[in-house]
C-alpha positions as CSV (number, residue, x, y, z in Angstrom):
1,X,68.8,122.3,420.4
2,X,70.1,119.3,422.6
3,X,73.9,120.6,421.7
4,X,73.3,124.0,423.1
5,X,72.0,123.3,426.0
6,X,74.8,120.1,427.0
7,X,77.1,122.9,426.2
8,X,75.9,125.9,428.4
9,X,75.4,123.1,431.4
10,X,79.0,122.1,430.7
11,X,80.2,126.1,430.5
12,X,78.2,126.2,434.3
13,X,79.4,123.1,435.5
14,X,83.2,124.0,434.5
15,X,82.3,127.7,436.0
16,X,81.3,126.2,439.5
17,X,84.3,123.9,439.8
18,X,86.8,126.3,438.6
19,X,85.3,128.8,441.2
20,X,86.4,126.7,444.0
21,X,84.6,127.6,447.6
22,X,87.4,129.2,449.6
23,X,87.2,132.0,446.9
24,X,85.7,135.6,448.1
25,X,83.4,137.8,445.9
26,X,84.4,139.7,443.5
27,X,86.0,136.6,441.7
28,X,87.5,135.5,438.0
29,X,87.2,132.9,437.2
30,X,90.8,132.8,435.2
31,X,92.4,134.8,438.0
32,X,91.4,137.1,440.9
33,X,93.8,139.2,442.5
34,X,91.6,142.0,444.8
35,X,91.9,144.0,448.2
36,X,88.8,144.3,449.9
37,X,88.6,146.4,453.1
38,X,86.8,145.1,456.0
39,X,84.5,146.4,458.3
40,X,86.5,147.4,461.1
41,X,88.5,150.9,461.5
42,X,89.1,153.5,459.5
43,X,92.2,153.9,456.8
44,X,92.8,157.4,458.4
45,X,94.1,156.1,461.7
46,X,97.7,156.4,462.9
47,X,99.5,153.0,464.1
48,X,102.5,151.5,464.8
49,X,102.3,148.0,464.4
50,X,101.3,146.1,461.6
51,X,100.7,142.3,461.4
52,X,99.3,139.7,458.7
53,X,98.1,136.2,458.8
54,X,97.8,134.2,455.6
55,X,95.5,130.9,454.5
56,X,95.5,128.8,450.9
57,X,93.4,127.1,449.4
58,X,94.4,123.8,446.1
59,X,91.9,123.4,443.8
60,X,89.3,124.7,445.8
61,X,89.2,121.4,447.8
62,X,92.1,121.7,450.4
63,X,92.3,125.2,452.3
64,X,94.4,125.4,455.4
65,X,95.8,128.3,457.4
66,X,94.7,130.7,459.6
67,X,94.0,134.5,458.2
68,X,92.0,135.3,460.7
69,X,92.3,139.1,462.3
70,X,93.1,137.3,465.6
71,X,95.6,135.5,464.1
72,X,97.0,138.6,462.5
73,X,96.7,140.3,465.6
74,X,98.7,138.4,467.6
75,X,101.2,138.0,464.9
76,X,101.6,141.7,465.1
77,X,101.1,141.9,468.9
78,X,98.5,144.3,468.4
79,X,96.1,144.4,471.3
80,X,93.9,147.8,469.6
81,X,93.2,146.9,465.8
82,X,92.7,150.4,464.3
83,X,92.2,149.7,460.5
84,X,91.9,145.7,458.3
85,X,92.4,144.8,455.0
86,X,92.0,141.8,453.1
87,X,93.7,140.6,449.8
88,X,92.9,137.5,448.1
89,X,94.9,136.1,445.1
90,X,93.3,132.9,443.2
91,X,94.6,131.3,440.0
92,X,92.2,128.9,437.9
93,X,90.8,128.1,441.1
94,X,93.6,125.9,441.6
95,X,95.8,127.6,443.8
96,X,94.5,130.6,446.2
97,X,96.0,132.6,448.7
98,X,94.0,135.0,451.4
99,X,95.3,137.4,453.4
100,X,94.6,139.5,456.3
101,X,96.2,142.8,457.3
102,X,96.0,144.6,460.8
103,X,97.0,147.7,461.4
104,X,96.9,149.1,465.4
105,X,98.7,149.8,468.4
């Protein structure tokens, strides 16, 4: 009985570390590759300009970059945002990369 439960608590433990806190929901915990759409604009919208701002994340322990949809903004020079996506890539929890889209005018 002892074996079983050292065993699930290791399973957990190795889930949570592997999972790595930078990661977004939904997750793998082998691999996550998604696009999530945020909660501004609609994907209907005409624009012109499009512009993207990236952050990663090692081993779930170092993250740097700036993804924000400022940051993206202003890498597009886009002063009206008119639609934001969001992709997130994450392998093993040891290397992750989030990025964020803006599309506008």
């Amino acid at each position: 009985m002892r074996t079983s439960a050292g065993i699930l608590a290791a399973v957990l433990l190795l889930t949570f570390l592997l999972s790595g806190c930078a990661s977004v929901l939904p997750s793998g915990v082998i691999y996550t590759e998604v696009k999530l759409p945020s909660a501004v604009g609609n994907e209907g919208f005409t624009y012109s300009k499009t512009g993207v701002a990236k952050a990663t994340s090692i081993l779930g322990l170092v993250a740097t970059g700036d993804a924000s949809i400022k940051a993206a903004m202003e890498n597009g020079r886009i002063t009206k945002v008119k639609y934001v996506d969001y992709d997130a890539k994450n392998i093993l929890g040891l290397f992750g990369e989030y990025t964020t889209t803006v599309y506008g005018d």
